[in-house]
PDB file with one MODEL, atoms N, CA, C and O in Angstrom:
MODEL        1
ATOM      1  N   UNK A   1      -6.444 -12.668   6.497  1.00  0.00           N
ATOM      2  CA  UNK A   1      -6.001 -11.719   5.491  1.00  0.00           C
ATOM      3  C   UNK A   1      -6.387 -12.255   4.119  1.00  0.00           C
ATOM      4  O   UNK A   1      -6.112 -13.424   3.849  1.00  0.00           O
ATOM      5  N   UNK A   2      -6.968 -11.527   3.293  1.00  0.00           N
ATOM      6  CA  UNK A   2      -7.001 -11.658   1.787  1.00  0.00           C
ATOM      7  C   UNK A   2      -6.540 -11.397   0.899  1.00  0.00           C
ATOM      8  O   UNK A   2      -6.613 -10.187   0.684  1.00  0.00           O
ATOM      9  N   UNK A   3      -6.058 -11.925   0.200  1.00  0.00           N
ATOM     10  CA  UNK A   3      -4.625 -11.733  -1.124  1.00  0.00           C
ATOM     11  C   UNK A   3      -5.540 -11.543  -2.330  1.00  0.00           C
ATOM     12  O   UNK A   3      -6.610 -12.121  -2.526  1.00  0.00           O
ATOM     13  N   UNK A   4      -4.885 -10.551  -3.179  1.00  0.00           N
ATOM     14  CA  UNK A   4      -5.630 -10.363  -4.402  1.00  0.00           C
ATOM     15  C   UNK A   4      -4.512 -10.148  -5.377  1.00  0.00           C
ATOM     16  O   UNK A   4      -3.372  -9.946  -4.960  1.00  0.00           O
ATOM     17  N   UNK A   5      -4.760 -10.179  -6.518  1.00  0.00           N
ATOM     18  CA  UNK A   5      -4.039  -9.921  -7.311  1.00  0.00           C
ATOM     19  C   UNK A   5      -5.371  -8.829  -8.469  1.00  0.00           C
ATOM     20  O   UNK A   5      -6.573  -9.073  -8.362  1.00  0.00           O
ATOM     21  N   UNK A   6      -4.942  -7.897  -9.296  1.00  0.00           N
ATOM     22  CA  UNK A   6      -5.888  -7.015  -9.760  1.00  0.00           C
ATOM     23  C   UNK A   6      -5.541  -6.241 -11.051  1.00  0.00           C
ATOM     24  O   UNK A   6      -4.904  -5.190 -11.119  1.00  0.00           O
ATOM     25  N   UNK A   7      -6.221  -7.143 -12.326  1.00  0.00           N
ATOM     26  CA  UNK A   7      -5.405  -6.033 -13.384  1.00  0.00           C
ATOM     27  C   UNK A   7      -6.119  -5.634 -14.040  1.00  0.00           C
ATOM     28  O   UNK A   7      -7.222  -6.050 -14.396  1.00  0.00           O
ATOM     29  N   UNK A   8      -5.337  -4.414 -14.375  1.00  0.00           N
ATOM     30  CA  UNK A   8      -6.015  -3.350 -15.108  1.00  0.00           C
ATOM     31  C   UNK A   8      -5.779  -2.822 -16.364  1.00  0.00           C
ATOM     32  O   UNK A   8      -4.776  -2.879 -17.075  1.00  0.00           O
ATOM     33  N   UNK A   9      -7.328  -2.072 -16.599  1.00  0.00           N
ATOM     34  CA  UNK A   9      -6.663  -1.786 -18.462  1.00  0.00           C
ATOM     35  C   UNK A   9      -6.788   0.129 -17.772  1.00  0.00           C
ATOM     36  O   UNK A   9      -7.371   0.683 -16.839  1.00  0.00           O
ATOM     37  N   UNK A  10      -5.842   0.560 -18.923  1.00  0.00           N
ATOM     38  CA  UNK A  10      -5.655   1.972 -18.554  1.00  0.00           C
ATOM     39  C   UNK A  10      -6.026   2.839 -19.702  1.00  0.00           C
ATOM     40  O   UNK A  10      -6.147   2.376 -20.836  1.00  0.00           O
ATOM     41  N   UNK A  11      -6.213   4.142 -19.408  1.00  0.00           N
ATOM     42  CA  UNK A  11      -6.274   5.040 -21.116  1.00  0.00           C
ATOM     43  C   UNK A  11      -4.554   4.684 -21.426  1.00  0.00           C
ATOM     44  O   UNK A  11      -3.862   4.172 -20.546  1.00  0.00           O
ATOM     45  N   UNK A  12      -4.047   5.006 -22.682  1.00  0.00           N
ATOM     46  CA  UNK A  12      -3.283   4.905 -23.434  1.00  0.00           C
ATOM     47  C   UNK A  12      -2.427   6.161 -23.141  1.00  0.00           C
ATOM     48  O   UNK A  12      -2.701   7.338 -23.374  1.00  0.00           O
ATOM     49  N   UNK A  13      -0.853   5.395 -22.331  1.00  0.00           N
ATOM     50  CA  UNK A  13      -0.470   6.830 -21.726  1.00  0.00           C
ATOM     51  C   UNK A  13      -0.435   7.028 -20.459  1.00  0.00           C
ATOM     52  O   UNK A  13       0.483   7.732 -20.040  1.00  0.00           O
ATOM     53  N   UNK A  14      -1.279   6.548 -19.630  1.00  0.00           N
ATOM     54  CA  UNK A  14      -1.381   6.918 -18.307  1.00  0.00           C
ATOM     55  C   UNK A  14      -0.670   6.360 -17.466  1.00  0.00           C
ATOM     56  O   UNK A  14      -0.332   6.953 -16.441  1.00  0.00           O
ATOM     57  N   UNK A  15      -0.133   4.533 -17.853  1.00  0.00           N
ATOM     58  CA  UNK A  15       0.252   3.180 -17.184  1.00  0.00           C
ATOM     59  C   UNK A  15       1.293   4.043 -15.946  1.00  0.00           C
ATOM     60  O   UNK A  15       0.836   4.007 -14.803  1.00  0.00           O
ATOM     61  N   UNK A  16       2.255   4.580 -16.083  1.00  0.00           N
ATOM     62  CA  UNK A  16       3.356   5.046 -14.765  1.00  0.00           C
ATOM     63  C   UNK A  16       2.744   5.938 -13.859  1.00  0.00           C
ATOM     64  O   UNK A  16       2.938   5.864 -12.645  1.00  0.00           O
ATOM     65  N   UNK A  17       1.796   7.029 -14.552  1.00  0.00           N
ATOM     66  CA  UNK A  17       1.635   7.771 -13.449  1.00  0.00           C
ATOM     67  C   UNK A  17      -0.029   7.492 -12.703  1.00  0.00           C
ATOM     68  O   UNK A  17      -0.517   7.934 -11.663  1.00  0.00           O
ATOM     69  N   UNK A  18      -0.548   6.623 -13.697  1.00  0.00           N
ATOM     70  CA  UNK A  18      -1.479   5.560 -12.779  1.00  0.00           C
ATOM     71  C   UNK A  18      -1.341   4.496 -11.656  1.00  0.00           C
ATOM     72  O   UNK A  18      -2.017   4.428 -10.629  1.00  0.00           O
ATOM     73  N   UNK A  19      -0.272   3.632 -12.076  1.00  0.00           N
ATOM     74  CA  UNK A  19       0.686   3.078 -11.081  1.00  0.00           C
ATOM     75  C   UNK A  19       1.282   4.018  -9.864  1.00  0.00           C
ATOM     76  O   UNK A  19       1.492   3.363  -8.844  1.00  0.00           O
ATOM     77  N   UNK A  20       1.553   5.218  -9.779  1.00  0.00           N
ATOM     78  CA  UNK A  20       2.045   6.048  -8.573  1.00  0.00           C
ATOM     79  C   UNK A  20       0.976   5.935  -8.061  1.00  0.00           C
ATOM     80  O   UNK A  20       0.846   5.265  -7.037  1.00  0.00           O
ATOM     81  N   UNK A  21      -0.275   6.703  -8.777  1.00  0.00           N
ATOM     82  CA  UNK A  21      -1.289   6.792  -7.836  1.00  0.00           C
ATOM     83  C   UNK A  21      -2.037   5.245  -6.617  1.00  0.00           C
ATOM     84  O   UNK A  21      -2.524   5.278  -5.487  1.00  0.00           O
ATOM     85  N   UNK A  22      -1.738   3.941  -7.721  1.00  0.00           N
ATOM     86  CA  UNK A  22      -2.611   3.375  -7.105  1.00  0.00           C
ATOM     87  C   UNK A  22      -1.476   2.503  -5.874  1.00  0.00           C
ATOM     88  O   UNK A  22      -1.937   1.670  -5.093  1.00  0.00           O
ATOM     89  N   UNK A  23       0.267   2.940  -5.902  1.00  0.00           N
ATOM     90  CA  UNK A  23       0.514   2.525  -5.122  1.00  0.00           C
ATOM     91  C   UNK A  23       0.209   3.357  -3.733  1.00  0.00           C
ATOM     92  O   UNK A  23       0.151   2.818  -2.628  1.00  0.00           O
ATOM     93  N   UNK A  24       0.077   4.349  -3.906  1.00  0.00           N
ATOM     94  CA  UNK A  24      -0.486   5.326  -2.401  1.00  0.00           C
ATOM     95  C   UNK A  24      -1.444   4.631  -1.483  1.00  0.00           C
ATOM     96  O   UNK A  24      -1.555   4.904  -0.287  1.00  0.00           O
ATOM     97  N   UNK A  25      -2.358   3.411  -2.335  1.00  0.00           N
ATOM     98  CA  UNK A  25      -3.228   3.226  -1.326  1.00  0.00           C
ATOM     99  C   UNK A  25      -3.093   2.369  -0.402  1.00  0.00           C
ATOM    100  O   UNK A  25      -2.414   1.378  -0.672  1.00  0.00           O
ATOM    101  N   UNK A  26      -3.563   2.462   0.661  1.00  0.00           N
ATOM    102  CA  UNK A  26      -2.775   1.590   2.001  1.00  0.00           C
ATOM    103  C   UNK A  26      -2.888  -0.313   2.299  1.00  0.00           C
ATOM    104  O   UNK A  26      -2.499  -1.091   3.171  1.00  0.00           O
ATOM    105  N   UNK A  27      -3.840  -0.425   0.686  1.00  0.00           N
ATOM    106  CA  UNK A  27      -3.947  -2.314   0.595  1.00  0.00           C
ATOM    107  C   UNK A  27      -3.755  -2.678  -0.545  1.00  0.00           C
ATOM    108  O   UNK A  27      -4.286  -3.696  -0.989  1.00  0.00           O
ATOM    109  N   UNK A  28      -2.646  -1.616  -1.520  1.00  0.00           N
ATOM    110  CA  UNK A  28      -1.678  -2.434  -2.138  1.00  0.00           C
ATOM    111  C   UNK A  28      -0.947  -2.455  -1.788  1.00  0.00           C
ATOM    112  O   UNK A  28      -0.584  -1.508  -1.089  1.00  0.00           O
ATOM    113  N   UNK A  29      -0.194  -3.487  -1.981  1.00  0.00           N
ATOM    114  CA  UNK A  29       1.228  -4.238  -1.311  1.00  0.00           C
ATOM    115  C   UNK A  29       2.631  -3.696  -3.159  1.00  0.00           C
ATOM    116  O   UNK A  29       3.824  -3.427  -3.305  1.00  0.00           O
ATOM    117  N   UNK A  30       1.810  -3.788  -3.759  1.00  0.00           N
ATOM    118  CA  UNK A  30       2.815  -3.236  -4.907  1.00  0.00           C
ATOM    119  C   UNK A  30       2.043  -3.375  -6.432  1.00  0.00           C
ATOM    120  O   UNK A  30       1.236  -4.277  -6.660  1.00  0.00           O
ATOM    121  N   UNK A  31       2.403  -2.393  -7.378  1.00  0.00           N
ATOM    122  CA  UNK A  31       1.275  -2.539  -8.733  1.00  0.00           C
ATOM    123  C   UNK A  31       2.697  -2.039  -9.587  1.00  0.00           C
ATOM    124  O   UNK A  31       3.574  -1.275  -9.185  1.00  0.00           O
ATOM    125  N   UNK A  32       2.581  -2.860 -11.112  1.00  0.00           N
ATOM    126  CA  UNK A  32       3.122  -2.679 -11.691  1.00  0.00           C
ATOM    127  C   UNK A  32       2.771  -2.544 -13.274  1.00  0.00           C
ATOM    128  O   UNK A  32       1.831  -3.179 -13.751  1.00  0.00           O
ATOM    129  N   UNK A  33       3.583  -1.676 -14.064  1.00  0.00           N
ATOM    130  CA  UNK A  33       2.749  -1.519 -15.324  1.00  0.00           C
ATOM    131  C   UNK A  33       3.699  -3.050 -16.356  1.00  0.00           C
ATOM    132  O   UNK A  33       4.916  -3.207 -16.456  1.00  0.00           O
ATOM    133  N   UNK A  34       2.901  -3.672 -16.782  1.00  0.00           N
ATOM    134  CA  UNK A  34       2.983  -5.244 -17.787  1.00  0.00           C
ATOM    135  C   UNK A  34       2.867  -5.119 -18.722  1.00  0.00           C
ATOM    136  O   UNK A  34       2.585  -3.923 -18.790  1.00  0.00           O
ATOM    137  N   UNK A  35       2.864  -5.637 -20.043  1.00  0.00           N
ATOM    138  CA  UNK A  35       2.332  -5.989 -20.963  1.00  0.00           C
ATOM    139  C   UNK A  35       1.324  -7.094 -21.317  1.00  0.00           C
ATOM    140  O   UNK A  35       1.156  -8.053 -20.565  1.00  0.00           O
ATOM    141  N   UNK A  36       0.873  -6.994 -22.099  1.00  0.00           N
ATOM    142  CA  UNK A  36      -0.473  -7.980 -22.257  1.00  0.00           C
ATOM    143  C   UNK A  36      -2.220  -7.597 -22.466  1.00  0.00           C
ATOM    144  O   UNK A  36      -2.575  -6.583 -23.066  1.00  0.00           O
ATOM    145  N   UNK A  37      -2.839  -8.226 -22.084  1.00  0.00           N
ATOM    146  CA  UNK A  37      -4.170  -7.596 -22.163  1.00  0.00           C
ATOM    147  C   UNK A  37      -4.610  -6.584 -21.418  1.00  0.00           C
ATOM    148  O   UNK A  37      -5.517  -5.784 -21.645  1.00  0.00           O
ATOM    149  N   UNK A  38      -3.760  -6.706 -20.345  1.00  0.00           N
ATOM    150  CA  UNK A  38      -3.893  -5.407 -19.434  1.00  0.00           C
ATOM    151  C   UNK A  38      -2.892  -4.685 -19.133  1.00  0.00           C
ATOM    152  O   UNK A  38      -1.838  -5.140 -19.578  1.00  0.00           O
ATOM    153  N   UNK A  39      -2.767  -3.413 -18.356  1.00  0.00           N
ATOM    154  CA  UNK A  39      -1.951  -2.807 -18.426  1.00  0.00           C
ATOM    155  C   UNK A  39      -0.890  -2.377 -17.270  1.00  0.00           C
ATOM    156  O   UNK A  39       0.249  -1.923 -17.379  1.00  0.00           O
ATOM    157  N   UNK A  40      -1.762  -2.717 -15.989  1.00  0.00           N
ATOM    158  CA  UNK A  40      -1.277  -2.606 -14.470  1.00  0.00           C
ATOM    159  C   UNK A  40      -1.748  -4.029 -13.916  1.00  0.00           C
ATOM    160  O   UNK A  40      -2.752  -4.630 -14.299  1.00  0.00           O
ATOM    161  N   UNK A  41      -0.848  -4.455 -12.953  1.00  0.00           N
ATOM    162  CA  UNK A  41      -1.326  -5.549 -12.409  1.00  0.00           C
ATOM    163  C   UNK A  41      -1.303  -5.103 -10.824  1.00  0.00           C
ATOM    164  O   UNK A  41      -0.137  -4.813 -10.557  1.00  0.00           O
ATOM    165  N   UNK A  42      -2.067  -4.955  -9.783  1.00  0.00           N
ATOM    166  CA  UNK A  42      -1.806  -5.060  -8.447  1.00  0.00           C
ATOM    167  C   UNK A  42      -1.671  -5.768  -7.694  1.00  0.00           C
ATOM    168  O   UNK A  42      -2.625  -6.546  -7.716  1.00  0.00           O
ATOM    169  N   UNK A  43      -0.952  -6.017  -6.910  1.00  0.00           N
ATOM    170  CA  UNK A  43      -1.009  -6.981  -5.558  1.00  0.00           C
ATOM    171  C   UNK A  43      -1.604  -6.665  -4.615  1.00  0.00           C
ATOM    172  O   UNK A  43      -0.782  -6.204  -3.824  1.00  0.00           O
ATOM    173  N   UNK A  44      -2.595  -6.633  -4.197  1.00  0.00           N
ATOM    174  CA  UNK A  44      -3.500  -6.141  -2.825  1.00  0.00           C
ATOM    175  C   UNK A  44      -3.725  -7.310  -1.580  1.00  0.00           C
ATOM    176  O   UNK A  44      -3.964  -8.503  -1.765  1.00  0.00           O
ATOM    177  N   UNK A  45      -3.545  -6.461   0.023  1.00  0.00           N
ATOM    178  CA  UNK A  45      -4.526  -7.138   0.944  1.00  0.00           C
ATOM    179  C   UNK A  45      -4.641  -6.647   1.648  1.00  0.00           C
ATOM    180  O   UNK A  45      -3.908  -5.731   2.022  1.00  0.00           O
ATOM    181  N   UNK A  46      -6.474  -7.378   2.590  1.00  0.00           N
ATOM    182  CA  UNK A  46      -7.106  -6.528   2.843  1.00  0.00           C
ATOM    183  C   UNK A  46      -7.121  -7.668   4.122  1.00  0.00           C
ATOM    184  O   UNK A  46      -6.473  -8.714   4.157  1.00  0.00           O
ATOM    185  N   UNK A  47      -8.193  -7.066   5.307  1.00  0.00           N
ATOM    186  CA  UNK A  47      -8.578  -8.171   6.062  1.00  0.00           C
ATOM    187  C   UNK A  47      -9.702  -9.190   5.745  1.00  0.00           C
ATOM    188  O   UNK A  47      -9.786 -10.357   6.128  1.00  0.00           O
ATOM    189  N   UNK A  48     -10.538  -8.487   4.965  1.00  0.00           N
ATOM    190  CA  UNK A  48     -11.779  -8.816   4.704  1.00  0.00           C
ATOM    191  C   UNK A  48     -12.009  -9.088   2.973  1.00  0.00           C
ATOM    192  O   UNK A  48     -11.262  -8.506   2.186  1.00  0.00           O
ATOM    193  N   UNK A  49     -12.801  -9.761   2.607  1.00  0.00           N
ATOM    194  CA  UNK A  49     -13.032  -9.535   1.104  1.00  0.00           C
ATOM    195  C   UNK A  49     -14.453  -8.340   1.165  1.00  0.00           C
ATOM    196  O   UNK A  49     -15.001  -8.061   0.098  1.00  0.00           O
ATOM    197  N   UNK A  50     -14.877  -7.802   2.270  1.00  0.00           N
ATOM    198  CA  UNK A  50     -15.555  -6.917   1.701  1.00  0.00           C
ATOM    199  C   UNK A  50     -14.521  -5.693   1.863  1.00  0.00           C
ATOM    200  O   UNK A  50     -14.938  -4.625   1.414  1.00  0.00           O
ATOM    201  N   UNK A  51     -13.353  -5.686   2.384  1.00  0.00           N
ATOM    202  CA  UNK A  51     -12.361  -4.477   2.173  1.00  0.00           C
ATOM    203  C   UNK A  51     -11.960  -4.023   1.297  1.00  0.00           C
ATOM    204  O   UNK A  51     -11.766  -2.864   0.931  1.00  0.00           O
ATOM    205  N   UNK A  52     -11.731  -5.478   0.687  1.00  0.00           N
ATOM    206  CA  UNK A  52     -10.732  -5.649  -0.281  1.00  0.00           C
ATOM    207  C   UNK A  52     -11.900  -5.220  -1.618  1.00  0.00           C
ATOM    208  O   UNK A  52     -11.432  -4.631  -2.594  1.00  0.00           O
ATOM    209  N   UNK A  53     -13.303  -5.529  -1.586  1.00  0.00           N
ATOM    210  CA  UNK A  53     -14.056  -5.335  -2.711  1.00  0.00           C
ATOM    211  C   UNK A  53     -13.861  -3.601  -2.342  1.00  0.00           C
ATOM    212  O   UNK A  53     -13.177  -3.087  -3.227  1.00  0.00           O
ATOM    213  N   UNK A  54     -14.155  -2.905  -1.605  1.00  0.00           N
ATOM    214  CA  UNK A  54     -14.155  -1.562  -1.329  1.00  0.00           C
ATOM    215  C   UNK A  54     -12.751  -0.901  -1.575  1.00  0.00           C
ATOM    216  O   UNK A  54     -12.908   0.302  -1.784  1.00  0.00           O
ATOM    217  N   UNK A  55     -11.358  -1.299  -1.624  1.00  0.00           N
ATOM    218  CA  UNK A  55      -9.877  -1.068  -1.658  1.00  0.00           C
ATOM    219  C   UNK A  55     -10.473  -0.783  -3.379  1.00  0.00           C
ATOM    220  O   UNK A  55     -10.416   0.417  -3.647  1.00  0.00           O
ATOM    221  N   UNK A  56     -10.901  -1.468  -4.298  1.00  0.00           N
ATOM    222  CA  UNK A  56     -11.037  -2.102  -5.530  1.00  0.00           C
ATOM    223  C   UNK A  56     -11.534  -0.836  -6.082  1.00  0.00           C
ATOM    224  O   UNK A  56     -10.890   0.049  -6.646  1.00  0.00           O
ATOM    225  N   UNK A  57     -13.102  -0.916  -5.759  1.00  0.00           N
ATOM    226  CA  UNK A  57     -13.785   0.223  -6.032  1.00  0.00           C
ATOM    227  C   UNK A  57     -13.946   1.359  -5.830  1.00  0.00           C
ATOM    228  O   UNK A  57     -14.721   2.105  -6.428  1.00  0.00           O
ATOM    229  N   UNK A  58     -13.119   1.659  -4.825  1.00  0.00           N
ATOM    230  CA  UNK A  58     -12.930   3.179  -4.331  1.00  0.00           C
ATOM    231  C   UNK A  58     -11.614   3.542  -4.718  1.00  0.00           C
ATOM    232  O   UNK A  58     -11.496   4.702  -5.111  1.00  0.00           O
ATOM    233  N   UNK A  59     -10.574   2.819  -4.702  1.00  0.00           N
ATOM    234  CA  UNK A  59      -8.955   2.897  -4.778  1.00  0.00           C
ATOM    235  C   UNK A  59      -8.788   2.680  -6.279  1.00  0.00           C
ATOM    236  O   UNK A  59      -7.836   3.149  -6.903  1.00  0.00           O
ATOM    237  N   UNK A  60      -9.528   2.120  -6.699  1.00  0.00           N
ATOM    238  CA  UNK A  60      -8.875   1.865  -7.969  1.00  0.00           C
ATOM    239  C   UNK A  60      -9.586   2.555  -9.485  1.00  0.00           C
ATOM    240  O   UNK A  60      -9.284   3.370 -10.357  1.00  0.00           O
ATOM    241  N   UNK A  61     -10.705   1.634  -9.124  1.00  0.00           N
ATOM    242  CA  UNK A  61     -11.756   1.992 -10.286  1.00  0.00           C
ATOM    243  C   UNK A  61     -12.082   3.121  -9.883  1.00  0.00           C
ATOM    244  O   UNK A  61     -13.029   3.545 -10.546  1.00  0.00           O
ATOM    245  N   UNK A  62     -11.737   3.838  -9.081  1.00  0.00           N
ATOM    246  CA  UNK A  62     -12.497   5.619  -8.921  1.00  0.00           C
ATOM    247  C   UNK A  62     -11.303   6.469  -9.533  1.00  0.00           C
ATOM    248  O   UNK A  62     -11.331   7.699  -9.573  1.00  0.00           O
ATOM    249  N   UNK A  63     -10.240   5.689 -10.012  1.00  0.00           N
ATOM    250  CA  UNK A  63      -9.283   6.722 -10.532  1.00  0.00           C
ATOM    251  C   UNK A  63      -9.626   6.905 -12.137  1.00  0.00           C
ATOM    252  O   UNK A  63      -9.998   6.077 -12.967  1.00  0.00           O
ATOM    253  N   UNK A  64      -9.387   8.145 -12.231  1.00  0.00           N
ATOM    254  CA  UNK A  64     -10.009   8.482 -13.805  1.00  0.00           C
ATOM    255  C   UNK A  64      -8.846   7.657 -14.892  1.00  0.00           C
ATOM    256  O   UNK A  64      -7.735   7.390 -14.434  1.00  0.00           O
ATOM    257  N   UNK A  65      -9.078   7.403 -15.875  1.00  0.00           N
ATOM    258  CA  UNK A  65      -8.691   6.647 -16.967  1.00  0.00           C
ATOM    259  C   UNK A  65      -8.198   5.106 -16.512  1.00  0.00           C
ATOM    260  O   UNK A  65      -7.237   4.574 -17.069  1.00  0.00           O
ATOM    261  N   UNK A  66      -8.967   4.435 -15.428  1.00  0.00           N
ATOM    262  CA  UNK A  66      -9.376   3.091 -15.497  1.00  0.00           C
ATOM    263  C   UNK A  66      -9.957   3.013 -16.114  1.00  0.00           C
ATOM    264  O   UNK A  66     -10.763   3.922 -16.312  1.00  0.00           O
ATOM    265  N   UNK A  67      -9.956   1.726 -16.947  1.00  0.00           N
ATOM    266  CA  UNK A  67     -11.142   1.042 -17.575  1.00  0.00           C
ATOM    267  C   UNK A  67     -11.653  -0.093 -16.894  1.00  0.00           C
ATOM    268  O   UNK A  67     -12.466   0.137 -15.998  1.00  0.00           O
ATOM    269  N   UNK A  68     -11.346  -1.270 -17.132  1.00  0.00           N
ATOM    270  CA  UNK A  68     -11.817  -2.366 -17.433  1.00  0.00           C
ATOM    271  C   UNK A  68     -10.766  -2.895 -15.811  1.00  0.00           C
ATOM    272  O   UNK A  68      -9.546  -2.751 -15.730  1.00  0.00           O
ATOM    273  N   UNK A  69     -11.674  -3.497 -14.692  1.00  0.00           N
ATOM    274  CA  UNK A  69     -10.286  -4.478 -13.941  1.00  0.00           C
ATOM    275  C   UNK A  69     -10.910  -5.757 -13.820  1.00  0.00           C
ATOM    276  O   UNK A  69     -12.129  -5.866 -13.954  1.00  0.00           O
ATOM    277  N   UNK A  70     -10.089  -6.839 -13.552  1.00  0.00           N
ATOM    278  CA  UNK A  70     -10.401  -8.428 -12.983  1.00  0.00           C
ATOM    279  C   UNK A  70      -9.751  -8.505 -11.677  1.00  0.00           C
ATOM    280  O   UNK A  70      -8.612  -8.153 -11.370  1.00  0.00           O
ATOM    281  N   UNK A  71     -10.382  -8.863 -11.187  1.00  0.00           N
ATOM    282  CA  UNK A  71     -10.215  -9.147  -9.449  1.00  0.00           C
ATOM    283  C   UNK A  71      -9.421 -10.320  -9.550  1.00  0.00           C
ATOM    284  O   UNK A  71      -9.940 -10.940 -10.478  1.00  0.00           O
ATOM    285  N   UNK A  72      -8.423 -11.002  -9.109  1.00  0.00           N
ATOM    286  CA  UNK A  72      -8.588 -12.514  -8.842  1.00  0.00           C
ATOM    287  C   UNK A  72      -8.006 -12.671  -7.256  1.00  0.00           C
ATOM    288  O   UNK A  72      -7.110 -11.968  -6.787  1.00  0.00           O
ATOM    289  N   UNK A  73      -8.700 -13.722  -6.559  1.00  0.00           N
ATOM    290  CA  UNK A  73      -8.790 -13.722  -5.024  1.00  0.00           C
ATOM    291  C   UNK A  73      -7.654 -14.739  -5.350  1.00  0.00           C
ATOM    292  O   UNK A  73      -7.580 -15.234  -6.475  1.00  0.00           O
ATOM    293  N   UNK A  74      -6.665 -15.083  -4.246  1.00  0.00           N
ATOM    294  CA  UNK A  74      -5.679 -15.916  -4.242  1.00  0.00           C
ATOM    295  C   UNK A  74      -6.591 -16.977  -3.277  1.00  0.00           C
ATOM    296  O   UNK A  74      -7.177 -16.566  -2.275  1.00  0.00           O
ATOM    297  N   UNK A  75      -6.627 -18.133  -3.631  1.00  0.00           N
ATOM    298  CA  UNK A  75      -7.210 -19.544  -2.258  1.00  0.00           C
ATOM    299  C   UNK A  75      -6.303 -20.068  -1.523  1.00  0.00           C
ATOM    300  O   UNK A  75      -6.544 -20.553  -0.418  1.00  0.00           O
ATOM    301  N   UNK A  76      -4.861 -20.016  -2.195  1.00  0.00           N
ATOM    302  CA  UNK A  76      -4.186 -20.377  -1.914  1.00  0.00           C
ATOM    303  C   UNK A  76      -2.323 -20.061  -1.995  1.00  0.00           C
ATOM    304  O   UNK A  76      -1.923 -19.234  -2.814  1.00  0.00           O
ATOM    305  N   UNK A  77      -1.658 -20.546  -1.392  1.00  0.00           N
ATOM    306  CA  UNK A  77       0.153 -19.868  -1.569  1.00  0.00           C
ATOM    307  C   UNK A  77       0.880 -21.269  -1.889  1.00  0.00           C
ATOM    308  O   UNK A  77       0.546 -22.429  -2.131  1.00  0.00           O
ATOM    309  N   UNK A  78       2.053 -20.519  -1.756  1.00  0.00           N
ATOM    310  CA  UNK A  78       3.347 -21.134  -1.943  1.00  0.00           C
ATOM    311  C   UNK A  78       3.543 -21.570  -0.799  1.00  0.00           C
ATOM    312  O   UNK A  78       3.934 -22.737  -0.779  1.00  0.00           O
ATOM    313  N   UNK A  79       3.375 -20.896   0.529  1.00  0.00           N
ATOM    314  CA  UNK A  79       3.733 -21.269   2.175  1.00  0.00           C
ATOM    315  C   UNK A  79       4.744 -20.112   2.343  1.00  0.00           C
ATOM    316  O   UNK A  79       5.876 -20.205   2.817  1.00  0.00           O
ATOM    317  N   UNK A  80       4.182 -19.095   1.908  1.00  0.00           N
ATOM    318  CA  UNK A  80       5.115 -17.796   1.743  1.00  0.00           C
ATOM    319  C   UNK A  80       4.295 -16.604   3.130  1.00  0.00           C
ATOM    320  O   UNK A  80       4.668 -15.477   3.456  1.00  0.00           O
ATOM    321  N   UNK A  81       2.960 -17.532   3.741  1.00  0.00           N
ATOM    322  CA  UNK A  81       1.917 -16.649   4.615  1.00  0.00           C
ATOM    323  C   UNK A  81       1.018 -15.882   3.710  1.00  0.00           C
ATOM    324  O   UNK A  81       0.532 -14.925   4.313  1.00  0.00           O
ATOM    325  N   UNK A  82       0.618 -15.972   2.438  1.00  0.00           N
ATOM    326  CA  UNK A  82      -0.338 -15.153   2.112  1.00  0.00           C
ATOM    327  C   UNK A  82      -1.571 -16.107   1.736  1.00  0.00           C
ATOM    328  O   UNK A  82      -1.229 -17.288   1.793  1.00  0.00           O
ATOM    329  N   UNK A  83      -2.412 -15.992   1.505  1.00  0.00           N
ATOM    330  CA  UNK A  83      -3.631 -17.202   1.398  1.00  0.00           C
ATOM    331  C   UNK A  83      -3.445 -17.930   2.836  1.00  0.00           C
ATOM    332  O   UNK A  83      -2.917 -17.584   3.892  1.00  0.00           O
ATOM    333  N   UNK A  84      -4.393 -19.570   2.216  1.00  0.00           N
ATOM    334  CA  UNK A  84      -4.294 -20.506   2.816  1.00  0.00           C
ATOM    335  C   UNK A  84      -3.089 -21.357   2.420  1.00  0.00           C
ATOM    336  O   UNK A  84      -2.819 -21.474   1.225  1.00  0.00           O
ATOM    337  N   UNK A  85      -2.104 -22.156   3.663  1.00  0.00           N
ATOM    338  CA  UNK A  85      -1.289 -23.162   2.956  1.00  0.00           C
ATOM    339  C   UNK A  85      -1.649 -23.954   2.239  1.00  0.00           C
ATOM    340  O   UNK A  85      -2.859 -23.780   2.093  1.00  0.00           O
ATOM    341  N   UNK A  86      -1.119 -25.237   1.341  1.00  0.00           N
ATOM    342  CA  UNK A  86      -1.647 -26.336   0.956  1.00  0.00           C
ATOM    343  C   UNK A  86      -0.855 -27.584   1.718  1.00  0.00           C
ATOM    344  O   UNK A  86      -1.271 -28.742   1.735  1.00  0.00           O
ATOM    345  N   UNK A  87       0.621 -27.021   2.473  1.00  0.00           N
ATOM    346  CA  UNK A  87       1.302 -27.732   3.201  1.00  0.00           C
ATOM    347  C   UNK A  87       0.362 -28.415   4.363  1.00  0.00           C
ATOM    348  O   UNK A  87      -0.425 -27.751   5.039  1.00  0.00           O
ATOM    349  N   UNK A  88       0.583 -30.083   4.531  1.00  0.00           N
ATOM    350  CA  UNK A  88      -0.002 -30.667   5.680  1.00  0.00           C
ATOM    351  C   UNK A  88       0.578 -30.972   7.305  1.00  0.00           C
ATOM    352  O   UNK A  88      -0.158 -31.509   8.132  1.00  0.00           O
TER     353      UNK A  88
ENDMDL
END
């Protein structure tokens, strides 16, 4: 399984009912609207990182008034089961 985390910049205005939409899709795990440089952050996973690149670009960035997203792949957890452990 692949853990992502995914944030986004939005048009001005949109952050809640952009967030409904992008929780509908079936490899986020939960998205929330933040403050900061961006405007939504997602939690996504997929089986694959080519899923997860396709969850991204079809699920996300195909919704109108995205702008701008950063992917970041998780390598690793807490020992919570998502990533790889670091526990020996």
């Amino acid at each position: 399984m692949v853990h992502a985390f995914v944030a986004v910049v939005v048009s001005a205005g949109t952050e809640r009912e952009l967030v409904e939409q992008i929780r509908e899709h079936p490899a986020v795990t939960e998205a929330f609207v933040v403050t900061g440089d961006f405007d939504v952050i997602v939690d996504m996973e997929a089986e694959t990182t080519q899923e997860l690149l396709r969850a991204v670009t079809e699920g996300i960035r195909a919704l109108e008034s995205v702008g701008t997203t950063r992917t970041y792949v998780c390598l690793a957890d807490g020992g919570d089961g998502h990533g790889e452990s670091n526990a020996a």
